[in-house]
N, C-alpha and C positions, 0 to 999 in steps of 0.2 A: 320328596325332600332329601331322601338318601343319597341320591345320585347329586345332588345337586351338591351336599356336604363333600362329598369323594370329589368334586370335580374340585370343588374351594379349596381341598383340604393339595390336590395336586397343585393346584395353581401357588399355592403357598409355598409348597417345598421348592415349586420350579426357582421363587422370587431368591427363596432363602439361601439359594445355592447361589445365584446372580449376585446379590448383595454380598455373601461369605467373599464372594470369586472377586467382588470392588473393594472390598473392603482392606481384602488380604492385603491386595495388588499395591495400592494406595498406601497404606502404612509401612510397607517397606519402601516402597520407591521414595517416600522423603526421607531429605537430608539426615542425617544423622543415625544413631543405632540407641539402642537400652544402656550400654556401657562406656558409652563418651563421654559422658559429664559422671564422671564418681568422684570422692572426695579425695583421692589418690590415684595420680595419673597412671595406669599399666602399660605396662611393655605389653609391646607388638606378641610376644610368647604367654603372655598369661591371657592376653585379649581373644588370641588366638582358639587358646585352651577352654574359655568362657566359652565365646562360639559356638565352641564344638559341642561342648557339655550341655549344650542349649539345642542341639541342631540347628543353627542358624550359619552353617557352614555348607548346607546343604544346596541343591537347587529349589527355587521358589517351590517349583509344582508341587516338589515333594514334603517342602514342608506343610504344604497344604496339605495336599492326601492326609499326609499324619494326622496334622491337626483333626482336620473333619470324620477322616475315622475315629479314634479316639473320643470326640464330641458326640458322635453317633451311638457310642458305649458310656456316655457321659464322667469320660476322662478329659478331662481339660486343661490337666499339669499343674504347675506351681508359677506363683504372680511372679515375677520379677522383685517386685516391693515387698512381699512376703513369703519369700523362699520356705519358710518352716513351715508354710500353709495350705494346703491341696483349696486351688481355685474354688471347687465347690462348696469345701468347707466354710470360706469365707465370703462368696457369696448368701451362704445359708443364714450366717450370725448378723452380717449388715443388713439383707434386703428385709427379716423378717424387721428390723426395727422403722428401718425405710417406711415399709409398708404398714407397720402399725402406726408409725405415728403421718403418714399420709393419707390411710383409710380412714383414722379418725378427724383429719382436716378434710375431707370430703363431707363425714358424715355432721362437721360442724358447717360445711357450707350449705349442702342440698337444702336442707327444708329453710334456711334462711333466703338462699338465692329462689325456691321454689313461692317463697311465701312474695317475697320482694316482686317476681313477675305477674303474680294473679293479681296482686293489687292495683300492681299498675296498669297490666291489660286492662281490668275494671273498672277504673278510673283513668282515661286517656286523656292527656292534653289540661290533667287537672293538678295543683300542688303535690298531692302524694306522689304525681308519675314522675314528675320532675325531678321530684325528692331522690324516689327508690334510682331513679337517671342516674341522678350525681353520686351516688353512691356505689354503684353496679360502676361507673365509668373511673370515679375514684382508684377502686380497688383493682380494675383492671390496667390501671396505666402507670401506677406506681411498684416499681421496682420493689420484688420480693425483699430484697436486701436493705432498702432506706424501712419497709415494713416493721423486718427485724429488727433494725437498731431503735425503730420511734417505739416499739412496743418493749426493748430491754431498757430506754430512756424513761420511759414513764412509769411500768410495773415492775422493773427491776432496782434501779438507782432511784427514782423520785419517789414510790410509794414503797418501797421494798414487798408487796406481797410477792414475788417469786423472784426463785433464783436465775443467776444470769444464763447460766446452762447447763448442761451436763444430761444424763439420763439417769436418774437417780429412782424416781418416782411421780406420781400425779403431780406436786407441784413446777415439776422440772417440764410436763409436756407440756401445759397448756397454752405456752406461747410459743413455742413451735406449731404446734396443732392450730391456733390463729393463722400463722404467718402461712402456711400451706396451705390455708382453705379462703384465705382470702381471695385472690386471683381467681377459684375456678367459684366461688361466689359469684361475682359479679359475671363470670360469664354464664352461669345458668340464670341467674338474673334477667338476663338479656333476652337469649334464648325462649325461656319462659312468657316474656313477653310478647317476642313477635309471633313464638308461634299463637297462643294464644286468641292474639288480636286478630288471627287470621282463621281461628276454628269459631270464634264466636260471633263470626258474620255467617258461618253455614246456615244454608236454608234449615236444617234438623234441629239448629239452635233458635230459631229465631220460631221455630214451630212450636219447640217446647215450652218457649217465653209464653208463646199464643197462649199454653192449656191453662198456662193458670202457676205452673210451679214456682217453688222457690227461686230467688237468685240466685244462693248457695249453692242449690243441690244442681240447676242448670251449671254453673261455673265448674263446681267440684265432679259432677257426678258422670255428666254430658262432655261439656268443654276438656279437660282437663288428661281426662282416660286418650284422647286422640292428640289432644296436643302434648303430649309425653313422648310420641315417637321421636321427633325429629331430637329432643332432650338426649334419649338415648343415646343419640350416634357422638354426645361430645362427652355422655358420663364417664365410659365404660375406659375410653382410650385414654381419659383424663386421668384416672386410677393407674394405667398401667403406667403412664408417664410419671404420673408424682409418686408412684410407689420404688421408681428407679433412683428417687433422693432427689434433690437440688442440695447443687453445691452449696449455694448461701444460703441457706437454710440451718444447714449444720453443722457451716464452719462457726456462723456468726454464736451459736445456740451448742457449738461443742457434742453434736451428738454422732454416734460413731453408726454411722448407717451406709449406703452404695455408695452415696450419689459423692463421696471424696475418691473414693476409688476410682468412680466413670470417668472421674476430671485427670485425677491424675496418672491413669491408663494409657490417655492421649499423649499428653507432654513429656511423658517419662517414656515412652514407647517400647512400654509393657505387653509386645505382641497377644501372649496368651489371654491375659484379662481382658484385652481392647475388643480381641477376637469374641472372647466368652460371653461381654455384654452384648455386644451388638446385636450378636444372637438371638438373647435375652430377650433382647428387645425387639426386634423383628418376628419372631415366634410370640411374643406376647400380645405385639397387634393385630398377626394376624389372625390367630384365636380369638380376643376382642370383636373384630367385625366380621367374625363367622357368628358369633354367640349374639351380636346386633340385628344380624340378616333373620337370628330365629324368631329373636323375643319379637321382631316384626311380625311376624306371622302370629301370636300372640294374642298381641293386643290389636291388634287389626287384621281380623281374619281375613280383609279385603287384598292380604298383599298376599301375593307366592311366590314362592324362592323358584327363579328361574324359569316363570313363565309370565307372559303378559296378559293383563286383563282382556279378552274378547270383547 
């Protein structure tokens, strides 16, 4: 297993380098710079002077070398949008919020989207599967944002029990915390189901039925431990992605977490931030499906990292 983590863990860095190297490349080659749209047109001398002050007067390569050294000591400069601010810092203050209030929209979707699959694997082709269908398909096909507003339309303006947004405290998450776990609801919903329907035709299950057991404990006990894997490989990466923020999420919901920064990284052409998420984000997943490849071996001793069954 060791050898196998060193080999993942190279193949990572090889990716991370390839991605930094497109990514770099690509956001300076479009149109435009960080300091062409300001509120106040500059002279070609003060523009010049920004530039420089930015090293962006430099040659690409080197402003990469920079960059990447610097990241490798996890200096990453100052945002463009928040000059008083060291990148890290304020990665630090947004993601934790990101991520608690997306950890806790996970942890409001799992055992609902969990519960929504077993019953319908259970009952297949019957009222409930339909049911838990429209519902799981509901939540995945409507836009986070129409989400947002129907849930500040009813619990905020029509019944007033919470406020419209902000981050204040308990009554300020909990519709954020909906609006984030709905989507990956319905897709473990799903999930849950196919896999399901496809471990509870195993001969092992159909044996267990034979001895006499419960249907519960066959479902939960038998079924349930194996059909988790294939669950894993959309939980894990699910988390790293909503814990980056969505935009409409909270802009709608006013909550000061990444996921305005990621957006406005791009369009404001915030080199340093754009560069620092990306990252983020590329080192996040690929951590994520090293830590997928293990829990495999886990919960099904029958798998091995990196070699095949004989």
């Amino acid at each position: 297993m060791m050898m196998y983590i060193v080999k993942r863990i190279f193949s990572s860095l090889v990716s991370l380098i390839l991605v930094s190297i497109i990514i770099f490349t690509m956001m300076h080659k479009i149109p435009g710079g960080p300091f062409d749209e300001t509120k106040m047109p500059l002279s070609p001398a003060a523009k010049e002077k920004i530039l420089k002050m930015y090293g962006l007067d430099q040659p690409l390569y080197v402003q990469y070398l920079k960059f990447m050294w610097n990241a490798i000591h996890l200096r990453f400069g100052r945002s463009y949008q928040s000059p008083g601010e060291e990148i890290t810092d304020l990665i630090k203050r947004t993601l934790k919020v990101s991520a608690f209030l997306g950890g806790l929209g996970l942890a409001f979707a799992f055992p609902i989207g969990l519960f929504l699959g077993i019953i319908s694997a259970t009952r297949p082709n019957s009222w409930v599967d339909y049911l838990c269908a429209a519902i799981a398909s509901y939540t995945i096909s409507v836009p986070v944002y129409v989400s947002s507003i129907f849930l500040v339309f009813i619990f905020s303006i029509g019944l007033h029990w919470f406020p419209t947004g902000g981050f204040a405290g308990p009554k300020t998450w909990i519709m954020p915390i909906i609006a984030y776990g709905l989507f990956p609801l319905g897709i473990i919903a799903r999930y849950t189901r196919s896999s399901m329907l496809e471990v509870l035709h195993e001969p092992y299950i159909l044996t267990a039925r034979s001895k006499g057991l419960a249907k519960w404990r066959v479902v939960i006990i038998h079924a349930f431990k194996n059909a988790l894997i294939p669950i894993l490989t959309i939980m894990l990466p699910m988390f790293t992605g909503i814990m980056t923020g969505s935009i409409f999420v909270e802009k709608i919901f006013r909550i000061p977490g990444l996921g305005g920064y990621f957006v406005t990284s791009i369009y404001k052409r915030d080199y340093p931030l754009e560069m620092t998420l990306m990252l983020l984000i590329t080192v996040s997943l690929s951590f994520t499906y090293l830590i997928i490849d293990i829990l495999y071996t886990i919960i099904d001793p029958r798998v091995r990292l990196g070699k095949e069954e004989q």
